[in-house]
MIMI-243590 format. One record per residue (C-alpha): residue number from 1; x, y, z. Coordinates in steps of 0.05 Angstrom, whole numbers, plus 5000, padded with zeros to 4 digits. Layout:
REM residues N
+-----+------+------+------+
|   k |   px |   py |   pz |
+-----+------+------+------+
| NUM |    X |    Y |    Z |
...
+-----+------+------+------+
REM end
This chain:
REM residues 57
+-----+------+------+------+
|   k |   px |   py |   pz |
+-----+------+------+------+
|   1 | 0644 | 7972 | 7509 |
|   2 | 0657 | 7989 | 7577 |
|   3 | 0738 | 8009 | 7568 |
|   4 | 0707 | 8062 | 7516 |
|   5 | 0648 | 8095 | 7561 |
|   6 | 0708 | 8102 | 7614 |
|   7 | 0760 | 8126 | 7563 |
|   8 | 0707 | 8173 | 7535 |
|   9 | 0695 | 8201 | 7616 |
|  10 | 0772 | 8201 | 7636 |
|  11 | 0785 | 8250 | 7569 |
|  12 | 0728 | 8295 | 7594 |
|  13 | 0756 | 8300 | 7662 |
|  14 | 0774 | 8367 | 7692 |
|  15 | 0847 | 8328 | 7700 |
|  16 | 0855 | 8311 | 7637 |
|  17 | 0840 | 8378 | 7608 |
|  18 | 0894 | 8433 | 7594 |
|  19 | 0899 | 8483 | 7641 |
|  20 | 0887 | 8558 | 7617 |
|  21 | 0916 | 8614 | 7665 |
|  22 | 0877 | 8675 | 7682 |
|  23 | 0884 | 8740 | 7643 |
|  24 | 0913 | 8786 | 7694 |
|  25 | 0882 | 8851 | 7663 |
|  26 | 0810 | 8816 | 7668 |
|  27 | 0825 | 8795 | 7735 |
|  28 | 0857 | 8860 | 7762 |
|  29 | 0797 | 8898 | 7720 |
|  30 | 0740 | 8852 | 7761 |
|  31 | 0779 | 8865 | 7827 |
|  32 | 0770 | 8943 | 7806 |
|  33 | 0707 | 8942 | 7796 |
|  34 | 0685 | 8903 | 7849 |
|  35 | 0714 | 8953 | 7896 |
|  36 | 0681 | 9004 | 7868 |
|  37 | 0616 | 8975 | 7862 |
|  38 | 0629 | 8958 | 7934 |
|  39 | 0653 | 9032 | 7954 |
|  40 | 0594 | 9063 | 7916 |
|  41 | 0544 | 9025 | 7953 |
|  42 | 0573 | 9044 | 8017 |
|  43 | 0576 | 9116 | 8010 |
|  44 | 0502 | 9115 | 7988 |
|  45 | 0465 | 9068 | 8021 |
|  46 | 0495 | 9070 | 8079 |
|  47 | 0506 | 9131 | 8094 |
|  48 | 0448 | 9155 | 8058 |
|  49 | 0405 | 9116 | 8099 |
|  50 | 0445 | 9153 | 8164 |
|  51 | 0434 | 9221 | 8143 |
|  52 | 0359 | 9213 | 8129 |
|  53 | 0351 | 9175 | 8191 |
|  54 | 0392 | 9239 | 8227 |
|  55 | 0331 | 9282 | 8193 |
|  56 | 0352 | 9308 | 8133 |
|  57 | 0321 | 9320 | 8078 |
+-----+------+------+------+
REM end
């Protein structure tokens, strides 16, 4: 019984499963996004935050 439980744990191994590859549009689409996520928060916190600190309103 104890072969099986370890059989059973070696086939659900990350090892033992087949590995997939990435999509490169998903990952080059994430990338985009995240940098414009990034960008966009940039522009208007921070230098939102500097202006109305400089007094504008």
């Amino acid at each position: 019984m104890e072969s099986t439980m370890n059989e059973t744990v070696a086939d659900l191994s990350p090892a033992a499963a087949p590995t997939q590859r990435d999509d490169v549009a998903t990952v080059a689409a994430a990338g985009i996004l995240a940098a414009t996520l990034a960008a966009f928060c940039h522009e208007t916190i921070g230098h939102g935050i500097g202006c109305i600190a400089a007094g504008a309103t």
